[in-house]
C-alpha positions, -999 to +999 in steps of 0.1 A: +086-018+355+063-036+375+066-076+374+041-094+361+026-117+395-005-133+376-006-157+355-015-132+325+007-131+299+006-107+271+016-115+233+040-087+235+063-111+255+084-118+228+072-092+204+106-069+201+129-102+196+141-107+161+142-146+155+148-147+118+177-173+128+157-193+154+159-197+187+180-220+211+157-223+249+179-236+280+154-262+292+162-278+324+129-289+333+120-266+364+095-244+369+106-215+349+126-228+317+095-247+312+074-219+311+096-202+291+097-231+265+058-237+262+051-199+258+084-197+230+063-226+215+030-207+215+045-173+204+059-194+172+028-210+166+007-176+171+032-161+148+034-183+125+067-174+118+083-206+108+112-198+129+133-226+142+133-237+180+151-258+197+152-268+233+191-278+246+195-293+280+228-291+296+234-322+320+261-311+341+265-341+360+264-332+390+243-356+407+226-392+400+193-379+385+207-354+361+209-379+326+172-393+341+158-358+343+174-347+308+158-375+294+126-367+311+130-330+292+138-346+258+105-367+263+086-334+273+096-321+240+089-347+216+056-350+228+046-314+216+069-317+185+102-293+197+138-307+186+159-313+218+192-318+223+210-331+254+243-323+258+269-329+288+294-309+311+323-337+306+359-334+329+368-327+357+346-306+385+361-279+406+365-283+442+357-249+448+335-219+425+311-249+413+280-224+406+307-200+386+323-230+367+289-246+357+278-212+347+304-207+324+300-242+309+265-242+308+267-208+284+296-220+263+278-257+257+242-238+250+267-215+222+281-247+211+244-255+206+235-224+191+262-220+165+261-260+152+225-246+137+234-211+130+212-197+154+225-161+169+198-161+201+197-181+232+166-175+255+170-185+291+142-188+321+158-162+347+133-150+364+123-118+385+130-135+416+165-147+403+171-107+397+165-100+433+183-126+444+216-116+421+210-081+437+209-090+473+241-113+469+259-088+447+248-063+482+262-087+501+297-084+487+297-045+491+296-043+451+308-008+436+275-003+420+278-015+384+270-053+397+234-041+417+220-040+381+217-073+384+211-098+350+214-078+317+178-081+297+207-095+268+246-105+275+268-111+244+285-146+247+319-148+232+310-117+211+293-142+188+257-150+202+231-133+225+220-144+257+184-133+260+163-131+295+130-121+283+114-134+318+131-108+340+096-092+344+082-116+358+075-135+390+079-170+394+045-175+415+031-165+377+046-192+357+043-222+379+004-208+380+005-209+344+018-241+345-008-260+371-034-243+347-021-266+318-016-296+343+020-292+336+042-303+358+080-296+364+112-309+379+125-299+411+163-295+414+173-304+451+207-279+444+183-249+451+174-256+482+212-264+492+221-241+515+255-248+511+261-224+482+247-190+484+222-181+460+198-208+481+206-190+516+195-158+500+166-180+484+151-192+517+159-161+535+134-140+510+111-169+515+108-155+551+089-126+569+097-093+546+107-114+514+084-097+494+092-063+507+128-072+500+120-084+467+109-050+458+135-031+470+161-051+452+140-047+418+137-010+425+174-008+428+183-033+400+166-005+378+180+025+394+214+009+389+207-005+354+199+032+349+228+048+359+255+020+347+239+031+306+245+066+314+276+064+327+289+041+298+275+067+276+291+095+289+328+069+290+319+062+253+320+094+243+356+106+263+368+070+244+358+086+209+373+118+218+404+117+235+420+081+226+436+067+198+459+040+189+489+051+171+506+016+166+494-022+173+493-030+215+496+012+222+469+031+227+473+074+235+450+091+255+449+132+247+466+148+278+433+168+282+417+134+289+427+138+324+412+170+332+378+164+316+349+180+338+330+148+338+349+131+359+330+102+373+329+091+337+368+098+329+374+073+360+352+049+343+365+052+311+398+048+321+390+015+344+377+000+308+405+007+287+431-002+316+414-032+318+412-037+277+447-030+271+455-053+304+436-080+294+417-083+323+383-098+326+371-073+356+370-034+353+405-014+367+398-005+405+376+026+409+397+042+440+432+030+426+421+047+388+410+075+410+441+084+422+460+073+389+436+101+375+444+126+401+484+120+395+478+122+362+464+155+359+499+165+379+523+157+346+542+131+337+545+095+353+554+061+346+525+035+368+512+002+360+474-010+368+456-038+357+486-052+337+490-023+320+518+001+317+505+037+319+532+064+305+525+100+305+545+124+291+538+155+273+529+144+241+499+123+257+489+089+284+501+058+266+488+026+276+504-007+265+505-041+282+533-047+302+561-073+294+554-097+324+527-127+327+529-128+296+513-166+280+536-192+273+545-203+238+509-226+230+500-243+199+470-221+181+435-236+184+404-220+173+388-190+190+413-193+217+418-165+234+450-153+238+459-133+269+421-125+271+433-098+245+431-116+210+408-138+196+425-167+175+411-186+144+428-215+136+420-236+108+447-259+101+487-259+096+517-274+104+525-287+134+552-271+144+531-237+148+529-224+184+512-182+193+538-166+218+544-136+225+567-113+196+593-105+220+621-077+221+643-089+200+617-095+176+601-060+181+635-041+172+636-057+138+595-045+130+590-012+112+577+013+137+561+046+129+582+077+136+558+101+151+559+082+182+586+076+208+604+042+196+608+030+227+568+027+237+561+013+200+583-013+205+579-022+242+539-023+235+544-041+200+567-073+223+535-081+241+517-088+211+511-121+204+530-136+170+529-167+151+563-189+154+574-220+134+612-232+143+622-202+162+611-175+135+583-154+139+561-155+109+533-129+120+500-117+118+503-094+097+518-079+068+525-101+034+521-134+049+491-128+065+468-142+040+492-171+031+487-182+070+461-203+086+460-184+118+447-147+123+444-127+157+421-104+160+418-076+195+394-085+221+377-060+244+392-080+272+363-068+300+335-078+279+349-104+254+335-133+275+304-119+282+288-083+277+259-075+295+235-049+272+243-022+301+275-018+286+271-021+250+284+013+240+313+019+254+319-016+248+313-010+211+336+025+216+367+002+229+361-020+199+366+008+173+399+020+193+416-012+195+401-025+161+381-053+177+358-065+151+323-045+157+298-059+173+269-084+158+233-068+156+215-070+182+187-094+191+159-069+188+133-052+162+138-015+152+168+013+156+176+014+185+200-010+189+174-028+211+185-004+241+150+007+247+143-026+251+170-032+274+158-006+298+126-025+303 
């Protein structure tokens, strides 16, 4: 896909987004979430479509002007009759990963945003350029492939609300000339052209002899790599439905013929996923180190742990279970916590003497285990589950007094729980089935497929 370098925009911009629950626009007042609110605006009004939209500004505080600027959005908006919300990044401020931290506050505030009006979509201005950027740092870092896809069209937040990019396509040249056609004008952040963190080296590097060339290339492999990341997640979803299952909570068996599949590029991938799902781990197991764990595996039995997770192979299958170390401490439940980055909590309210730790060995020899598997993993994999405890007694998650309780735990696909990029949507889905994750919510987009065609834009 071409991007679009004129200011010529086509009504099919938006055309394969389903906003039956509105929209939420992350308006900071540059160049390009501007654009992106003013043609939301005229797509609603073309449309007709009643739809709600609202504009959220995050303010994250981070220098004098922010709460001026915001206010200078919130104006913007009122003027052309779109509800606007500020809302602030409050506590402390990292000393180092500032970009990452904001990031991750930015997302979970706009959510916050999102949810408060039941609205299941959050649009955001990310632009062409900001793609080849993302490539060319991800490059930077020798990334193992996955990562030079660059920005997923749509990225799951929290497994509750979708993070839609719908300007990927285009080039920022296009909307600041769409802008200066309407007389618009737009706020410039002086953090972008701080060289001190990296995305604005690798801005004013590209805005150098052979940017544009650059820019290409990056695009041309952003799509190649977007590409091959759906294939290969295909092919891992499909060895996930096959060959694993999960015989009892926290244990999860692999067939032994998983090992020796043919497809073996997608067995490694598969197996970095659920390593890093039963692990609860927020990056992917290591390719060369699952390689080998692979290769060993194909040899017979063995007892290895990667990516917190406790690998036992024996003749009856690969078992998979987190291991008994790291474990969280004893914490007092609060809502949608997540819990070892493997289980999501809802908390509604209790006494409050209720803390979420761990079940524990002792606890574990007490529990009912089923017999056609080897006690010993059931109850090794079912004492790093987590449990509810009032006074020293474990009350559970299950069972007869789970619905008298006001806390449930549900499984998390621990590598995508945070944040799943569309790339990854069905083997992401696939891990969800095996660990009984709840499924995932509809996607943003029009038709049957899921929205993937859409995604391969």
């Amino acid at each position: 896909m071409t991007p679009d370098t004129k200011a010529n925009f086509s009504h099919g911009l938006f055309s394969d987004l389903d906003f039956s629950s509105g929209a939420v626009a992350a308006v900071s007042g540059g160049s390009d979430s501007t654009a992106l609110l003013l043609l939301l605006k005229d797509h609603f009004d073309r449309t007709a479509s009643g739809a709600r939209l609202l504009a959220v500004t995050i303010d994250h505080g981070l220098r004098p002007d922010s709460a001026i600027e915001a206010q200078q959005v919130a104006n913007f908006c009122a003027e052309r009759g779109i509800a606007h919300r500020i809302l602030a990044w409050h506590g402390d401020k990292p000393a180092t990963g500032l970009p990452a931290a904001a990031r991750e506050a930015r997302y979970r505030l706009l959510a916050e945003a999102a949810g408060a009006q039941d609205i299941k979509l959050i649009l955001t201005g990310h632009t062409a350029d900001d793609q080849a950027e993302t490539v060319l740092m991800r490059q930077a870092r020798d990334d193992d492939g996955r990562g030079l896809a660059g920005m997923a069209p749509a990225t799951l937040h929290d497994w509750r609300t979708w993070i839609v990019r719908p300007l990927l396509g285009t080039r920022r040249a296009a909307l600041r000339e769409m802008l200066q056609a309407r007389d618009i004008g737009w706020i410039e952040d002086p953090t972008n052209i701080d060289i001190r963190f990296e995305r604005p080296r690798v801005r004013a590097k590209l805005a150098q002899g052979e940017g544009e060339r650059r820019i290409a290339e990056a695009l041309a492999r952003s799509q190649q790599a977007a590409f091959a990341r759906q294939d290969i997640g295909r092919r891992a979803a499909m060895l996930i439905d096959a060959f694993a299952d999960r015989p009892s909570p926290g244990l999860i068996r692999l067939n032994r013929d998983f090992a020796g599949h043919e497809d073996g590029e997608a067995t490694i991938y598969a197996l970095r996923i659920l390593l890093a799902a039963v692990g609860g781990m927020s990056f992917l197991a290591d390719e060369a180190r699952c390689a080998a764990l692979l290769s060993r595996l194909r040899s017979g039995s063995l007892c290895a742990t990667l990516s917190r997770t406790v690998v036992d192979a024996r003749r009856t299958g690969i078992f998979l279970r987190r291991e008994n170390r790291n474990l969280p401490a004893p914490t007092p439940p609060v809502d949608n916590l997540l819990w070892d980055n493997r289980c999501r909590i809802t908390f509604k309210d209790g006494p409050g003497d209720l803390v979420i730790a761990p079940l524990g060995s002792a606890a574990a020899r007490q529990a009912p285990l089923s017999e056609d598997i080897p006690q010993s993993l059931s109850r090794a994999a079912l004492a790093a589950e987590p449990s509810l405890w009032s006074g020293g007694v474990s009350l559970g998650f299950a069972g007869s007094n789970a619905g008298l309780l006001p806390v449930s735990a549900v499984p998390a696909v621990a590598p995508f729980a945070r944040f799943l990029p569309s790339f990854d949507i069905e083997p992401a889905a696939a891990t969800a089935a095996l660990m009984g994750a709840p499924p995932l919510p509809a996607p943003p987009f029009h038709g049957h497929d899921g929205g993937r065609g859409w995604a391969k834009a």
